[in-house]
N, C-alpha and C positions, 0 to 999 in steps of 0.2 A: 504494500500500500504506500504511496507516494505522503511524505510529512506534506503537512497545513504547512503552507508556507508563512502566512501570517503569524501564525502558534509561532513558528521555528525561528521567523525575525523576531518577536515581541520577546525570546527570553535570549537569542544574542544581544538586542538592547541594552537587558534586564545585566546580564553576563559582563557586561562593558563598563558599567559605571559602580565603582567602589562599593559594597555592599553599604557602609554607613553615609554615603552619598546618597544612593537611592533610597536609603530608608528615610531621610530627611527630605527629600525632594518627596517622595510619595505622604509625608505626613503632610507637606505642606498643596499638594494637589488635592490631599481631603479638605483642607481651610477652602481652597478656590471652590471645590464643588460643593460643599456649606453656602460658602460668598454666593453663590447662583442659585441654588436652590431656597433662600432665603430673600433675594431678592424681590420686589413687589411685580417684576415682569412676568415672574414664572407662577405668581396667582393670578396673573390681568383676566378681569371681566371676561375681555375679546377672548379667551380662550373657549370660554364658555358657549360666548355669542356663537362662536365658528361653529361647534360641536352642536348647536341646536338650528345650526341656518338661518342666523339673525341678521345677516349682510347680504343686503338685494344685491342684483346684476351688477348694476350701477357702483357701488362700494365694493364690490368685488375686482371689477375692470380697474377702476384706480387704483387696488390698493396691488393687482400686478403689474400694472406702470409702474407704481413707486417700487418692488419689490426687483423686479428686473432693474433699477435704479442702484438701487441700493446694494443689493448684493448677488443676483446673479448674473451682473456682465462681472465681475471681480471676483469671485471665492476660486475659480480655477487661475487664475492669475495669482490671487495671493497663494493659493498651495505651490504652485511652480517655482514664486519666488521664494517661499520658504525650502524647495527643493534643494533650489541653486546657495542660498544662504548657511544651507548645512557644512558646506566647503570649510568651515569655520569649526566644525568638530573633529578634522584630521591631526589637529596637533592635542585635541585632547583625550582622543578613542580610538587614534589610527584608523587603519585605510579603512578599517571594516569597521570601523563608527559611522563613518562618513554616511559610505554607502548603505548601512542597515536602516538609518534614520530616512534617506531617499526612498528605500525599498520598500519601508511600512508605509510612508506617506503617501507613494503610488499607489497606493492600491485605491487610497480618492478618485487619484489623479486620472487612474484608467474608467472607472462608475463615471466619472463627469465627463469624458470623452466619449465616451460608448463603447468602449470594448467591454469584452464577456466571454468568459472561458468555452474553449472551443473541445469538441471532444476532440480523443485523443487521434481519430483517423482523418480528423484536419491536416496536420500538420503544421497547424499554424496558429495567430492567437483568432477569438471570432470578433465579432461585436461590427458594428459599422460606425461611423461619424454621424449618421441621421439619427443615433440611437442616444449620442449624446445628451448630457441635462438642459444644454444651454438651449440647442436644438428643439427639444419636447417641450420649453417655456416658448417657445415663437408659437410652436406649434398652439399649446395652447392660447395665446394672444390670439393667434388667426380663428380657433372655434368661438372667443368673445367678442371677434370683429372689429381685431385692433390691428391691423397691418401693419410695418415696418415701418412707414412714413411715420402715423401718427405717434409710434415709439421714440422716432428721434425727433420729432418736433416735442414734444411731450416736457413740460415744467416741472420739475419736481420739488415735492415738500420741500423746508428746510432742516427738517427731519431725516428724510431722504439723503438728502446731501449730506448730512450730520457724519451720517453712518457711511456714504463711500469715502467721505474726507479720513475716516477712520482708518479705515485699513488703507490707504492709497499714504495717507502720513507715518507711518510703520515704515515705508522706505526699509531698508538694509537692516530693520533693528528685527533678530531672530528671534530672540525671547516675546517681542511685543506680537509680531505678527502668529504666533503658534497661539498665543495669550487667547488673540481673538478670534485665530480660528477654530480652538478648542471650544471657547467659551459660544459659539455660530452652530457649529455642529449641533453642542449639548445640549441650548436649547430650541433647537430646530425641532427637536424629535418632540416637542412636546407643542408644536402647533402645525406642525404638517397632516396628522391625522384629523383633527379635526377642521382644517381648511378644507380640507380634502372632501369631507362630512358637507359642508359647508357648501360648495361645487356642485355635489351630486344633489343635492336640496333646491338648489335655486338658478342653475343653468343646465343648459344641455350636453357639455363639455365631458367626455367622455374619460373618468377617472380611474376606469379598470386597467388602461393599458397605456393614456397618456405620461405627461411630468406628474400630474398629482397622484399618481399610483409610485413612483420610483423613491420616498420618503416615508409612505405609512407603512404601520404596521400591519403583520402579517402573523398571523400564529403569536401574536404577543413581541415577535422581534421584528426590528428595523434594519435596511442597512446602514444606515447613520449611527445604531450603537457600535456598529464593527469600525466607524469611520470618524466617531468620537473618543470611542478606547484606543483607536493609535494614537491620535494625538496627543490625548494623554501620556501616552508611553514615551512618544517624542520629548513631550515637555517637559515630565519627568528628567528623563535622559539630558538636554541640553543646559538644566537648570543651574545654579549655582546661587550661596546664600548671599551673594552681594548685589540679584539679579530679583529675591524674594517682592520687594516694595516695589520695585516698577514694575512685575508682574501683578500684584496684588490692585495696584492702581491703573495698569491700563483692562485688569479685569471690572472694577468699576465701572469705568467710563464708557467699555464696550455694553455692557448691563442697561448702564443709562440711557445711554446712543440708541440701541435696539428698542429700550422702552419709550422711547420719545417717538420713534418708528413706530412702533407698534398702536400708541394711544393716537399718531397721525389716520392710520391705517383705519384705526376705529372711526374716527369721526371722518369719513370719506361722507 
């Protein structure tokens, strides 16, 4: 039987950094995921609202304007640049630090491309580009009757803007940008099902096999938990305690950022 590839990176990660290194780094990713789960985003109303179909057509269409705004022309842009920015863990994990932290983080990087494992009489990998994430959000825009034009003539909250100035100002800084992709992931998984809810309620937009099928859950699992635990593992792994407070604060601020998004989102 062929190892989990995932399993088998997450514990050469694990293997790579000091054991009383990682044990302080993992107490302090329990504080971060405290910090989020206690935050007021992750009880918002809107979660609720989604899960009962409380947002017409109209507030739905906006609020994937702003969402396509906000963050999904950038979350594959910021994973690639946190790919390339790992370059910076060779002098302290060697060659095979480098590369394991790239290796877990692709596994995103290939779900938001469209690839998808192929069997084995392929001979090759499967997936296509159309299958992409970015690709299945036009898709869905064209079922709500938003076409590419009106996308890029399209204004966005200040909200909106809040949250791409967010990760677009991260620039080079590796700790901050994992910060906010960890902290996007995590709580992504907890308003994608019921947006999803939401969708099938109050348009006709097809969510068994579009974008809004590729986040909910399934059998009680997501692919976002397998996509939010590497990061973690990443963050873990890259952390160091003089790195603690600017990660603790741009977890904050990303918090904020997405809540300010998010109460936008509501009153569309």
């Amino acid at each position: 039987m062929t190892a989990n590839a995932r399993a088998v990176c997450r514990d050469v990660i694990r293997q790579a950094v000091p054991p009383n290194e990682w044990a302080a780094n993992e107490r302090f990713c329990g504080e971060l995921l405290e910090q989020i789960k206690s935050h007021p985003l992750m009880s918002d109303p809107i979660i609720a609202a989604l899960g009962t179909g409380k947002l017409d057509e109209k507030q739905l269409k906006r609020g994937h304007l702003e969402f396509r705004y906000a963050f999904a022309q950038t979350f594959t842009d910021a994973l690639l640049r946190a790919m390339f920015l790992a370059h910076r863990l060779e002098p302290r994990f060697g060659p095979m630090g480098k590369v394991a932290a790239r290796f877990l983080l692709q596994f995103n990087v290939l779900d938001e491309l469209g690839f998808a494992p192929a069997d084995e009489s392929a001979g090759s990998y499967g997936g296509t580009p159309a299958n992409s994430h970015y690709v299945k959000f036009f898709e869905t825009l064209r079922d709500l009757g938003i076409d590419e034009a009106q996308v890029a003539a399209y204004v966005p909250s200040a909200a909106a803007v809040a949250c791409l100035r967010m990760i677009e100002s991260a620039g080079d800084d590796l700790e901050g940008t994992l910060a906010i992709l960890t902290v996007e992931e995590t709580i992504f998984e907890s308003f994608a099902t019921p947006w999803a809810a939401n969708m099938r309620r109050r348009t006709t937009v097809d969510t068994e096999h579009g974008y809004h099928s590729l986040h909910v859950e399934h059998d009680g699992e997501s692919v976002d938990d397998h996509h939010a635990e590497d990061l973690w593992y990443v963050l873990r792994m890259v952390l160091s305690r003089e790195k603690y407070e600017h990660v603790r604060r741009t977890t904050a601020d990303c918090l904020d950022a997405v809540h300010g998004f998010v109460r936008s989102f509501a009153d569309a």
